[in-house]
Backbone as ProteinMPNN parsed JSONL, in Angstrom:
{"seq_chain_A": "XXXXXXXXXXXXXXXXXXXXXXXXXXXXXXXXXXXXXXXXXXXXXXXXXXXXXXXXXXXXXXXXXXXXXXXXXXXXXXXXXXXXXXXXXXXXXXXXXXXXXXXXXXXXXXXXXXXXXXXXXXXXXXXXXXXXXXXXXXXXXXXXXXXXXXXXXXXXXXXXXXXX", "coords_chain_A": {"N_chain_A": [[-1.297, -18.924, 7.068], [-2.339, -16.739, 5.465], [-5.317, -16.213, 3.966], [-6.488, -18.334, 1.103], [-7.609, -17.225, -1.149], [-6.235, -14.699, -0.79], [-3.437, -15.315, -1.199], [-3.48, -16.545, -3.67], [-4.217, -13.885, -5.338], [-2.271, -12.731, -4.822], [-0.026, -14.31, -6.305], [-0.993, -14.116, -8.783], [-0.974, -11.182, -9.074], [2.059, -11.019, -9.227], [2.984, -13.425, -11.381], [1.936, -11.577, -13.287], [3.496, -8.967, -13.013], [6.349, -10.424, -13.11], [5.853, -11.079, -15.699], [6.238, -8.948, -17.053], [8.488, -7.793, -16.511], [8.582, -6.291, -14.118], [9.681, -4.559, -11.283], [7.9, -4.407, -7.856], [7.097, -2.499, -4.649], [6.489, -1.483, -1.554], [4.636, 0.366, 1.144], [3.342, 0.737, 3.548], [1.441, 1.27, 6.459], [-0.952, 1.218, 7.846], [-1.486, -1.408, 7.463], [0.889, -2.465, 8.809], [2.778, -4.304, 6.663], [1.308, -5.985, 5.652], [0.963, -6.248, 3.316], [3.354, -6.84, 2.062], [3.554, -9.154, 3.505], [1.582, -11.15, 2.057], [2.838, -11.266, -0.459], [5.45, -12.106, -0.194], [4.588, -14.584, 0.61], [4.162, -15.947, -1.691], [6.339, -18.364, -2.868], [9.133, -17.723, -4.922], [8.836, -14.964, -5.068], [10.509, -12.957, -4.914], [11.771, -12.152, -7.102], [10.583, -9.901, -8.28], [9.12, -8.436, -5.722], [10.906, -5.734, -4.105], [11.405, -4.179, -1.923], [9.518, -3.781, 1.403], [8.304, -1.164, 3.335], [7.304, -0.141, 6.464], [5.748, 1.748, 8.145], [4.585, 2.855, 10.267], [4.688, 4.839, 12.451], [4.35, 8.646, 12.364], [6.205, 10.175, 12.352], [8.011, 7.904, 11.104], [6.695, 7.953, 8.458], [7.586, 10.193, 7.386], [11.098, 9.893, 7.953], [11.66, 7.776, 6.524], [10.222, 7.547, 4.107], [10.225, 9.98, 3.098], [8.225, 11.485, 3.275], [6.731, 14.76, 3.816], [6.873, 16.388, 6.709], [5.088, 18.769, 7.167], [3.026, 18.289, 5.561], [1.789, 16.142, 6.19], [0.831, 17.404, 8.786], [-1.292, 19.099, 7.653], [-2.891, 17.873, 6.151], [-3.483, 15.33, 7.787], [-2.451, 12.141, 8.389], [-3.938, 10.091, 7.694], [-4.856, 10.267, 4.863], [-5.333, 11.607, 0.843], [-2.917, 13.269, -0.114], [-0.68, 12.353, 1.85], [-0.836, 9.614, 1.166], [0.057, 9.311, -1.658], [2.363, 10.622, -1.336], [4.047, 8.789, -0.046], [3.7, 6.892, -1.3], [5.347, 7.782, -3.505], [7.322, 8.446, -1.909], [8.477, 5.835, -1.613], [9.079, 4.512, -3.777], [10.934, 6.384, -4.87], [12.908, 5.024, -2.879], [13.742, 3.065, -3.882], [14.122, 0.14, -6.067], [11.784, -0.64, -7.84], [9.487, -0.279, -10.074], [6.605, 0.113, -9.744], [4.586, 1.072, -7.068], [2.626, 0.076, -4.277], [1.125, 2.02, -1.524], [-0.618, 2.547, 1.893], [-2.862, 3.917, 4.327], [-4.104, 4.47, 6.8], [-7.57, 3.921, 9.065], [-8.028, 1.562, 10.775], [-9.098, 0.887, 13.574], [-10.165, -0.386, 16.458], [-10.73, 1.859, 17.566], [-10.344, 5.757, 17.156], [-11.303, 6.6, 15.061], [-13.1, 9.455, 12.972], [-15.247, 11.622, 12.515], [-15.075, 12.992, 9.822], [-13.391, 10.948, 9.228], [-14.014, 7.842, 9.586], [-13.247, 4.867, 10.959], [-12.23, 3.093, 9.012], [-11.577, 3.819, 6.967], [-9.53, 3.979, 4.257], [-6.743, 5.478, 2.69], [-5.111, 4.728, -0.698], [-2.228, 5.252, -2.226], [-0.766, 5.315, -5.324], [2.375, 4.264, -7.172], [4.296, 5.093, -10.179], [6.68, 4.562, -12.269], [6.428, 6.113, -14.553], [4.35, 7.409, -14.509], [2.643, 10.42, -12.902], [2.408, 10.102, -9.129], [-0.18, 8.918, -7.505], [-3.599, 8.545, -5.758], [-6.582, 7.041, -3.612], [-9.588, 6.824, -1.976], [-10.982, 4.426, 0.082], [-13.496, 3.274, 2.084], [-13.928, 0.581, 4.342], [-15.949, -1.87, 6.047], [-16.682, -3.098, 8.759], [-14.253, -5.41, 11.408], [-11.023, -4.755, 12.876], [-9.461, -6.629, 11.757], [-10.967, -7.66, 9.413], [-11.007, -4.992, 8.066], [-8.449, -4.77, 7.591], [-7.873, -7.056, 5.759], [-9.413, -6.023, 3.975], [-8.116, -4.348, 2.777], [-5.764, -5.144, 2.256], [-6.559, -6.791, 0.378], [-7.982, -5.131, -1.439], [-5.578, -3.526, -2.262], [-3.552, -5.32, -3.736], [-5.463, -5.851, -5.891], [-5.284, -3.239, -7.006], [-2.294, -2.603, -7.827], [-2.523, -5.085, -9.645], [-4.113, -4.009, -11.656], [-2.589, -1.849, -12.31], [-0.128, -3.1, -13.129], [-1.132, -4.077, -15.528], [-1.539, -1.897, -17.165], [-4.06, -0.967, -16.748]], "CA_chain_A": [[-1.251, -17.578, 7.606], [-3.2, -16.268, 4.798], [-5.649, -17.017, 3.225], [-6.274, -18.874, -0.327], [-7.793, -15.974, -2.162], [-4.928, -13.985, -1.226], [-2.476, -15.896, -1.871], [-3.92, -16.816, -5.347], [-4.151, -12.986, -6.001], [-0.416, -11.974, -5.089], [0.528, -14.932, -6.937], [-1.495, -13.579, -10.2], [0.139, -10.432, -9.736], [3.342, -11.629, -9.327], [3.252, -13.187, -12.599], [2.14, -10.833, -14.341], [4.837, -8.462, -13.009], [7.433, -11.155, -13.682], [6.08, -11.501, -17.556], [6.41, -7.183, -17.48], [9.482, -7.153, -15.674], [8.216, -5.063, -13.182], [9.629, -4.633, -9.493], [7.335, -3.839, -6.817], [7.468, -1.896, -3.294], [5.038, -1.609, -0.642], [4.74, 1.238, 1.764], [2.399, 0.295, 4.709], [1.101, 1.901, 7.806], [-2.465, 0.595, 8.69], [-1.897, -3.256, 7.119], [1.955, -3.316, 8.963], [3.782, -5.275, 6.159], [0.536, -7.696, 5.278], [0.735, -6.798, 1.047], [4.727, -7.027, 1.721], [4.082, -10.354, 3.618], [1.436, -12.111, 1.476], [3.523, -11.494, -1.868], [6.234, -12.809, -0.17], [4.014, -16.13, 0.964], [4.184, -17.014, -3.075], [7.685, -19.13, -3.765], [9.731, -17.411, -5.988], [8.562, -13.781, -5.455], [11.579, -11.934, -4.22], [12.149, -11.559, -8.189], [9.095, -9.275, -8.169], [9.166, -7.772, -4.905], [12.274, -5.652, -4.157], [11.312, -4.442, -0.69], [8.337, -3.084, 1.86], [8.361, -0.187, 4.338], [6.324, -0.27, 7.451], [5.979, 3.379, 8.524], [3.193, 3.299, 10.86], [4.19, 6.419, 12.83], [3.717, 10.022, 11.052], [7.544, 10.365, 12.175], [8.668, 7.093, 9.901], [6.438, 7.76, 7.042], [8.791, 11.256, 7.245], [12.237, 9.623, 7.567], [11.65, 6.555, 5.756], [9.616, 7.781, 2.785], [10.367, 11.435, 2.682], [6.608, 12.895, 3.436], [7.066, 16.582, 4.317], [6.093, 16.5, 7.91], [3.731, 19.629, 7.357], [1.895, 17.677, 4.135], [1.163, 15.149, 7.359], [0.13, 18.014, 9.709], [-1.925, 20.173, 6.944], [-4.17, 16.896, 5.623], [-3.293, 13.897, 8.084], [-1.657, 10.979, 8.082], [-4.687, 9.651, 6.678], [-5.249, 11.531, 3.435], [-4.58, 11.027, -0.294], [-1.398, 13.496, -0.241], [-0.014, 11.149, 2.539], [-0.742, 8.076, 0.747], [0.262, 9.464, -2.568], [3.645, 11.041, -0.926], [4.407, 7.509, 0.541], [3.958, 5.849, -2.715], [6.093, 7.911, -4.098], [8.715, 7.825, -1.68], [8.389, 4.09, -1.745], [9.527, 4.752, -5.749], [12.284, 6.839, -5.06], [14.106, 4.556, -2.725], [13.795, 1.27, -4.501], [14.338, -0.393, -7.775], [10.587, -0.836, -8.128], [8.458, 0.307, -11.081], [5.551, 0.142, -9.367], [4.592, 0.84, -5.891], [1.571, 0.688, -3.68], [1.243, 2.861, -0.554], [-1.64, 2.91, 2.157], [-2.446, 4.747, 5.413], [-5.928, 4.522, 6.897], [-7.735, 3.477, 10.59], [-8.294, 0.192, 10.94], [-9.872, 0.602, 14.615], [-11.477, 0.312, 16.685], [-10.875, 3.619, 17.78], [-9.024, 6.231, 15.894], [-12.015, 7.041, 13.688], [-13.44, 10.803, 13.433], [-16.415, 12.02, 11.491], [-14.156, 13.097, 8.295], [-12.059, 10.011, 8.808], [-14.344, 7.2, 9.849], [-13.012, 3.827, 11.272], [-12.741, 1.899, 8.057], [-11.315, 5.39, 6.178], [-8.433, 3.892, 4.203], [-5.946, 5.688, 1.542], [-4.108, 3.731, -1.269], [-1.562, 5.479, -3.155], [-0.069, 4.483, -6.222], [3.556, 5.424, -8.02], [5.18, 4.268, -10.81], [7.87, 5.354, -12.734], [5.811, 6.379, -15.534], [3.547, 8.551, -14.206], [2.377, 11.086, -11.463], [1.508, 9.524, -7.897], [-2.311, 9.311, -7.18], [-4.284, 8.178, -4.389], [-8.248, 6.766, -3.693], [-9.948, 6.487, -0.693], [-11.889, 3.528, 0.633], [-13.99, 3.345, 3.399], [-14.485, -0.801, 4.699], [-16.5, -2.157, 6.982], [-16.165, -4.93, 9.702], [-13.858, -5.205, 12.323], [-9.639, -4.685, 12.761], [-9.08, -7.88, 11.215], [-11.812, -7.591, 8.066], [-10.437, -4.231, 7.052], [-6.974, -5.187, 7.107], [-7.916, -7.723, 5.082], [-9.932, -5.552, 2.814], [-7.386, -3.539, 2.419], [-4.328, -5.768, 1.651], [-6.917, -7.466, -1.093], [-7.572, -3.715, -2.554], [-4.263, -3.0, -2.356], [-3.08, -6.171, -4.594], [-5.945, -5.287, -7.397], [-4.877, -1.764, -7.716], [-0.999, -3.28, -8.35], [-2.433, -5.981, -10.664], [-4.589, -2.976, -12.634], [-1.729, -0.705, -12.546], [0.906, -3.782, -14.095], [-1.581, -4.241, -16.611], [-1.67, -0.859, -17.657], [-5.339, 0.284, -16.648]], "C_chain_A": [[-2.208, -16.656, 6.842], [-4.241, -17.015, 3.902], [-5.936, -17.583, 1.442], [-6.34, -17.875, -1.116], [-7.156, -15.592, -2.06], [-3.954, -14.013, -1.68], [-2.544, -15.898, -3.43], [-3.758, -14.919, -6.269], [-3.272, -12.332, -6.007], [0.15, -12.991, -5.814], [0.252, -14.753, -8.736], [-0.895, -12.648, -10.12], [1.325, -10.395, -9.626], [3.729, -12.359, -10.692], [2.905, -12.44, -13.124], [3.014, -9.535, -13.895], [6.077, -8.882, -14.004], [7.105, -10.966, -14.99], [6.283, -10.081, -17.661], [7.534, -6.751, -17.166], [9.503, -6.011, -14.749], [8.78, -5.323, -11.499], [8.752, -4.121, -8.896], [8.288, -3.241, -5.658], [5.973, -1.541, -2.565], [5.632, -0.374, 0.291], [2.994, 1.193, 2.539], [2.532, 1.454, 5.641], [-0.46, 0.766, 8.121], [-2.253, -1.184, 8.378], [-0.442, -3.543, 7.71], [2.374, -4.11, 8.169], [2.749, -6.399, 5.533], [0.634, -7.202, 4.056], [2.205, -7.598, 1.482], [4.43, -8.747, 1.863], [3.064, -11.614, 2.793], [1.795, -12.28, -0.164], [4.432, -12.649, -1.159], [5.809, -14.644, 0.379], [4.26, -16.469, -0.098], [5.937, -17.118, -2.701], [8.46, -17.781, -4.981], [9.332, -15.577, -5.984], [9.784, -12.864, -4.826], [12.278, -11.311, -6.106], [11.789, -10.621, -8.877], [9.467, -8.124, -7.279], [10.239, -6.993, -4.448], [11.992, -5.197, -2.737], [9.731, -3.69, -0.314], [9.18, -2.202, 3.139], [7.402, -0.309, 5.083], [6.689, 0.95, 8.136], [4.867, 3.947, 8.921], [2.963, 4.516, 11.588], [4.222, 7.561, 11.834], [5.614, 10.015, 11.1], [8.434, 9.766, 10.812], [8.12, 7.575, 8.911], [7.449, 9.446, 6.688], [10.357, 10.635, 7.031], [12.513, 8.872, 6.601], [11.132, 7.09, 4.742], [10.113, 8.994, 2.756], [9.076, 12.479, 2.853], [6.862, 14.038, 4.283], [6.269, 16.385, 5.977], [4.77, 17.86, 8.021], [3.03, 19.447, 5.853], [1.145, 17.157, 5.774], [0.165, 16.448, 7.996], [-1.239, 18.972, 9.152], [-3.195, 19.133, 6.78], [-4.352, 15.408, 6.525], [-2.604, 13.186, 7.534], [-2.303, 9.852, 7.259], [-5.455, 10.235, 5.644], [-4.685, 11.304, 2.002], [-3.38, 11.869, -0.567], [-0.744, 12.714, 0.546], [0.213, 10.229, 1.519], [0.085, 8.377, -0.535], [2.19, 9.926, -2.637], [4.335, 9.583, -0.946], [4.703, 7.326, -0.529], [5.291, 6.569, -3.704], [7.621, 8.372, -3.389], [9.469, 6.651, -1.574], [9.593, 4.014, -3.192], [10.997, 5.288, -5.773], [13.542, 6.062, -4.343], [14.282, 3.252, -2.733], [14.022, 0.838, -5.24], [13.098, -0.84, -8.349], [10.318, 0.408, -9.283], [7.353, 1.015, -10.757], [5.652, -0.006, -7.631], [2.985, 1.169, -4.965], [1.44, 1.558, -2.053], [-0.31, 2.555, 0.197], [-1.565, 3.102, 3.897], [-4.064, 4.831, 5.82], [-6.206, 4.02, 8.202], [-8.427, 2.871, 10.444], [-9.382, -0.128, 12.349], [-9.658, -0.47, 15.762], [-11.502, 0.962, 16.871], [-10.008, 3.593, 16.79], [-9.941, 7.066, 14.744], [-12.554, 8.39, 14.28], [-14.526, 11.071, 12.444], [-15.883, 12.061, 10.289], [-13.487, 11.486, 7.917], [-12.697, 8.468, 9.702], [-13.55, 5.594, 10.009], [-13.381, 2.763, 10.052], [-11.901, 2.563, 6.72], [-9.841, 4.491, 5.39], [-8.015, 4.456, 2.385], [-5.329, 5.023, 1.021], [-3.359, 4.849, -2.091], [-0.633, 4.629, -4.164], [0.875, 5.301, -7.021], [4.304, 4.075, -8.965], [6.075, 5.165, -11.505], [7.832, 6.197, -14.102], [4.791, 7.293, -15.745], [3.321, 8.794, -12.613], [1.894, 10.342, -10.527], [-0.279, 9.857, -7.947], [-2.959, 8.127, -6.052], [-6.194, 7.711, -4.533], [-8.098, 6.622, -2.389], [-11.528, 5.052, -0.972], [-12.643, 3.655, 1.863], [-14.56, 1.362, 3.497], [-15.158, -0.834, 5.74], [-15.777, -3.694, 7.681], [-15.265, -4.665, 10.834], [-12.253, -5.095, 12.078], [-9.221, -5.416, 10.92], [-9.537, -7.822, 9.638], [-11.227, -6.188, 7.372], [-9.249, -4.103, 6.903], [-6.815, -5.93, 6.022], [-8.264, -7.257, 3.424], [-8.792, -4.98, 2.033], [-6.224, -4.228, 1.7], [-4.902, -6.291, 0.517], [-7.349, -6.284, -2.299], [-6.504, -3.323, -3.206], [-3.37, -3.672, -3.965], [-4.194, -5.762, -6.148], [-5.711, -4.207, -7.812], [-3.278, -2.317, -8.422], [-1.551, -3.859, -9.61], [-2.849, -5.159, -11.713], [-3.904, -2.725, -13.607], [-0.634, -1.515, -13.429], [0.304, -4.081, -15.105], [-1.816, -2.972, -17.49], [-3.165, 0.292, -17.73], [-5.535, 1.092, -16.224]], "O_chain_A": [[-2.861, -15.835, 7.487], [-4.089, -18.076, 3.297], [-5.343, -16.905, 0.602], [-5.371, -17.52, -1.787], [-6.557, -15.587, -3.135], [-3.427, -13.171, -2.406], [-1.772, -15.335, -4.207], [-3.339, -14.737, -7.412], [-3.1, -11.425, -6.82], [1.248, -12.56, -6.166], [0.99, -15.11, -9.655], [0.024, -12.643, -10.94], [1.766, -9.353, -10.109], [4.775, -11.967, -11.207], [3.76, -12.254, -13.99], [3.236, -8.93, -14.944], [6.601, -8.338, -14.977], [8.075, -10.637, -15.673], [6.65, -9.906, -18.823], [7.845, -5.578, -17.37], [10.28, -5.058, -14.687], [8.308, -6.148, -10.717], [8.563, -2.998, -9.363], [9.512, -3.308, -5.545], [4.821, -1.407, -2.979], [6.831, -0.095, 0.27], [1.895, 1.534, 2.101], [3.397, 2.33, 5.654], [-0.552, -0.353, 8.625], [-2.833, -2.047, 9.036], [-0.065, -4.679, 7.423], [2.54, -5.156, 8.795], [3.139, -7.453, 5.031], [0.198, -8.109, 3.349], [2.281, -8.813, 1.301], [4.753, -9.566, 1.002], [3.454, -12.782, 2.775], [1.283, -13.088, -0.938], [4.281, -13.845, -1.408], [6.577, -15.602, 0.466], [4.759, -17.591, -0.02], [6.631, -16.165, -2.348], [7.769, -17.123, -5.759], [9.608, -14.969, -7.018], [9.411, -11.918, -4.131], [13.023, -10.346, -6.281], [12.349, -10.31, -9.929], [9.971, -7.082, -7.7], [11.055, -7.884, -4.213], [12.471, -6.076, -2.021], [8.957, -3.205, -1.139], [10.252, -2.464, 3.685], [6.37, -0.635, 4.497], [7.797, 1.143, 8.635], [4.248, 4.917, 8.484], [1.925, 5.177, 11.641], [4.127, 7.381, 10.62], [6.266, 9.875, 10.066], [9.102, 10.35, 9.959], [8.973, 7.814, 8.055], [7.927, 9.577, 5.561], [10.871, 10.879, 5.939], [13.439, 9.101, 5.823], [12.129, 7.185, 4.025], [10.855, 8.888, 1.779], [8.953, 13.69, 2.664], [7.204, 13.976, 5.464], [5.05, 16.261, 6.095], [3.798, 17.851, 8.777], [2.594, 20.375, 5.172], [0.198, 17.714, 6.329], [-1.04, 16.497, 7.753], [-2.053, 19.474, 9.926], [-4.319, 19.437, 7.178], [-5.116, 14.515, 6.159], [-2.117, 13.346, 6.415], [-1.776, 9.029, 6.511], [-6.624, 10.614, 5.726], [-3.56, 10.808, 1.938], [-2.601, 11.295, -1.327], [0.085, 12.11, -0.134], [1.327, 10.05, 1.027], [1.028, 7.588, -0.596], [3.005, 9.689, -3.528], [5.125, 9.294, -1.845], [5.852, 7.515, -0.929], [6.02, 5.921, -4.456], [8.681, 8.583, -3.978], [10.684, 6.479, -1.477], [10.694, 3.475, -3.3], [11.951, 4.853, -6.418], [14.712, 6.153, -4.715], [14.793, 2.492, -1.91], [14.845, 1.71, -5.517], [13.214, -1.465, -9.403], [10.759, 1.556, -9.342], [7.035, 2.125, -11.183], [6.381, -0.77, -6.997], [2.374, 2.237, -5.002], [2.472, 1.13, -1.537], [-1.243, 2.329, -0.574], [-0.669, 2.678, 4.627], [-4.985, 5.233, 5.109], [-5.197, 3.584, 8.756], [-9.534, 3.195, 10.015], [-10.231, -1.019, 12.351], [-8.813, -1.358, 15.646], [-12.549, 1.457, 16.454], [-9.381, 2.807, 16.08], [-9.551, 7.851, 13.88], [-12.583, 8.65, 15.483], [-14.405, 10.445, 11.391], [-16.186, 11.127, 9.546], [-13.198, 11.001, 6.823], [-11.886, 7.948, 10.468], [-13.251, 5.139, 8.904], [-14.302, 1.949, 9.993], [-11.648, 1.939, 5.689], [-8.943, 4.381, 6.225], [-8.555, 4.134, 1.327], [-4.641, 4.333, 1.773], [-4.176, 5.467, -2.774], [0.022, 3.616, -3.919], [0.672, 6.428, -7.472], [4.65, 2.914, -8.747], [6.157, 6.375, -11.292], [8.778, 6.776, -14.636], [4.422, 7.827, -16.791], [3.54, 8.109, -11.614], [0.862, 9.753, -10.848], [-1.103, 10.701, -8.3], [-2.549, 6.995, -5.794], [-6.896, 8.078, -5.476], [-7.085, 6.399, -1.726], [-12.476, 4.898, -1.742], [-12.096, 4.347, 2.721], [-15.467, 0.949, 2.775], [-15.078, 0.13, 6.501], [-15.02, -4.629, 7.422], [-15.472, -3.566, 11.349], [-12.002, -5.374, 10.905], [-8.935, -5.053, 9.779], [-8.711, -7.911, 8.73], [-10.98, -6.235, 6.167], [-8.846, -3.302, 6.06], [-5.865, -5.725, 5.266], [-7.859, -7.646, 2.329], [-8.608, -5.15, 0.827], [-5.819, -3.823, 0.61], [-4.164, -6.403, -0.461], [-7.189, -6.357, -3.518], [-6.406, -2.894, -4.355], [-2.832, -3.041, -4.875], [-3.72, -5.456, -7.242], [-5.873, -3.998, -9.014], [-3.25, -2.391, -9.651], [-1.208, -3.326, -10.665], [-2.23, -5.294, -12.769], [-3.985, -2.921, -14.82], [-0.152, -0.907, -14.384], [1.082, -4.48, -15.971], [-2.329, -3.154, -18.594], [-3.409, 1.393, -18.223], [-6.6, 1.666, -16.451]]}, "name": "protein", "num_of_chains": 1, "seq": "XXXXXXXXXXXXXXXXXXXXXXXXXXXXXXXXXXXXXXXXXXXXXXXXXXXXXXXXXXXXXXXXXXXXXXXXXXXXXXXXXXXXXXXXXXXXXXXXXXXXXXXXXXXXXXXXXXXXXXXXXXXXXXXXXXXXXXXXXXXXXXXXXXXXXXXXXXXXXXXXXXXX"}
C-alpha cells in the first residue's frame, strides 16, 4: 500500500519515539489519514501512535480540533494559524507529546494565486512548547503531493522527537 521509503521512515520514527517515550497524533485534512495510516503499516506502532483525526471539512477541523471558526474564515483553511490551531488541538485531545497537523490543496483544482495547487501547511505541537507551522509548496500531481506531504510530515515528527 505504501511504499518502502515510507514505511522505513515511520518505522525510524517510531523508534525513536518508542526509545523517548513519546506518543504521537496526527491531524489531517489534505493527506486523509495517510501519516496516521503509514505509521500504523509498521507492526508494533500503536505503542507510539495514540490516535489520528481526519478533519477535511473547515466544519470538522472546528468540532474535532477546536479551530475558532473565524481563525478559518480570517486566514483559510489553508494557512499556518489553521495548521498550527489543528496541531494543537490534536495535543489537547490526546495523550500525545507530539503532534503533527497539515491542511493544504492537493488538486487539481482548488488552487488560487496566494494558495497555489501544491500550497501545503504543517503544523507542529508538543507539549513543551508553542504550536508553529511552515508552508510547503510541492509539485506533481494529487497523488505526488500527497505523498510529498505525508514524507514531510514524518521528517518534521522525527526532527521534532529528536529535539531539533
Amino acid at each position: 500500500m505504501f511504499d518502502p521509503d515510507l514505511i522505513q521512515a515511520a518505522a525510524t520514527l517510531l523508534a525513536e519515539c518508542r526509545s523517548r517515550g513519546l506518543m504521537l497524533a496526527t491531524a489531517e485534512s489534505c493527506t486523509g489519514g495517510l501519516i496516521a495510516g503509514v505509521l500504523t503499516e509498521v507492526a508494533g506502532s500503536s505503542d507510539v501512535l495514540d490516535c489520528g483525526f481526519v478533519a477535511y471539512s473547515n466544519a470538522a477541523k472546528s468540532d474535532m480540533l477546536g479551530v475558532p471558526p473565524e481563525l478559518i474564515e480570517a486566514n483559510g483553511a489553508v494557512s499556518g494559524p489553521v495548521a498550527a490551531s489543528m496541531a494543537n488541538g490534536a495535543l489537547l485531545r490526546s495523550r500525545a507529546a507530539l503532534t503533527i497537523a497539515v491542511t493544504g490543496v492537493a488538486g487539481p483544482g482548488g488552487g488560487s494565486e496566494s494558495k497555489p495547487v501544491g500550497t501545503v501547511w504543517f503544523g507542529l505541537a508538543g507539549r513543551a512548547a508553542s504550536p508553529s507551522a511552515e508552508r510547503q509548496v510541492f509539485s506533481g500531481d494529487r497523488t505526488a503531493i500527497r505523498r510529498a506531504t505525508v514524507e514531510h510530515a514524518l521528517a518534521l515528527l522525527d526532527a521534532a522527537a529528536k529535539g531539533r
